[in-house]
C-alpha positions in Angstrom: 114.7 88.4 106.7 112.3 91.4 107.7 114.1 93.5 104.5 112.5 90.4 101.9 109.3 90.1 103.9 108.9 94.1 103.4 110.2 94.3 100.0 107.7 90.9 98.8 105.1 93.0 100.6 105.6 96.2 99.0 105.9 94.6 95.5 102.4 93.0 96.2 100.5 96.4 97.2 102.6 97.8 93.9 101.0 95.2 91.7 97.5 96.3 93.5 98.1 99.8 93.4 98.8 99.9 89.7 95.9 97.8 89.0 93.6 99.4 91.3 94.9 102.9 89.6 94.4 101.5 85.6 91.0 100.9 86.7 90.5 97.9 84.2 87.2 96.8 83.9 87.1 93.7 86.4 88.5 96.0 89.4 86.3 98.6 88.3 82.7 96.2 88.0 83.4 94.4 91.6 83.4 98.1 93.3 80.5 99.0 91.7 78.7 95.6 92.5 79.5 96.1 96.1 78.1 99.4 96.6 81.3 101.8 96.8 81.8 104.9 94.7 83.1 104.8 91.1 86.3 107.0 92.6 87.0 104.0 94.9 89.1 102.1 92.9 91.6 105.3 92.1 91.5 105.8 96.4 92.7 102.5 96.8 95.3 101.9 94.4 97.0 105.5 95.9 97.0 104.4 99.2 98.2 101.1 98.0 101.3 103.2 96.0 102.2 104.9 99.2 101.7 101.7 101.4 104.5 100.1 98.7 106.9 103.5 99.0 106.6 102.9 103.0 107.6 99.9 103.2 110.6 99.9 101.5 112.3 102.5 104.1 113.1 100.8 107.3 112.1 104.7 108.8 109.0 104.4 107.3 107.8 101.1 107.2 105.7 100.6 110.7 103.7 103.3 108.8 103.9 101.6 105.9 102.6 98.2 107.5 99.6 99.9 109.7 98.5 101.5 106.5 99.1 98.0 104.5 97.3 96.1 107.7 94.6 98.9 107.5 93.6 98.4 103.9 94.1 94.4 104.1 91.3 94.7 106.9 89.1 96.6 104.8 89.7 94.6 101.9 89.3 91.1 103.8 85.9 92.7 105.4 84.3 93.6 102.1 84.9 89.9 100.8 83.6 89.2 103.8 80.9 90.6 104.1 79.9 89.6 100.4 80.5 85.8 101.0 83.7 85.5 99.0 85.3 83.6 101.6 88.3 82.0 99.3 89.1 85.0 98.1 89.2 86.9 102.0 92.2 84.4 102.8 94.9 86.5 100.9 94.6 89.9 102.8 94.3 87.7 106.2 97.8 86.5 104.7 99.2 89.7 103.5 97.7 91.0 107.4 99.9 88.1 109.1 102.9 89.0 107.0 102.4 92.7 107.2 102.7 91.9 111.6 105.5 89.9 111.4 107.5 92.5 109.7 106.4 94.9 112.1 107.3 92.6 115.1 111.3 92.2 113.6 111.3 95.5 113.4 111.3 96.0 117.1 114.5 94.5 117.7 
């Protein structure tokens, strides 16, 4: 069950990686409105990338989830922080997931 958890979580930061990286013009425009750097996006949809490649390895994918539960944090903070309360449910979701996999592990 952790294996499908960590797989379903690595295709999600995929999917937000590559978007993140493509830079289209919605991603780009909410940065920008929120007061980060126009490099942000790019920084993002890396770490994403290499929170994806972490978590498929069962070696690797603690790391993988602290990086994942790192950048969820961030992500739900910035909504946050700019009232888009709706929208900071899905990395308190991804978060939950992310500790749950991280918690099987240690069996």
């Amino acid at each position: 069950m952790s294996h499908f958890i960590a797989w379903s979580a690595s295709l999600f930061f995929l999917i937000g990686g590559l978007i993140n990286l493509i830079g289209e013009e919605s991603a780009r425009s909410e940065y920008t409105r929120w007061g980060y750097p126009t490099y942000m996006n790019r920084l993002v949809g890396s770490l994403e990338l290499l929170t994806a490649i972490l978590l498929i390895p069962a070696m690797t994918r603690d790391l993988g989830a602290g990086m994942g539960i790192s950048a969820m944090f961030g992500a739900g903070f910035t909504l946050f922080v700019h009232r888009k309360y709706r929208h900071a449910l899905m990395p308190g979701a991804v978060i939950v997931l992310l500790v749950i996999v991280v918690a099987m592990s240690m069996d």
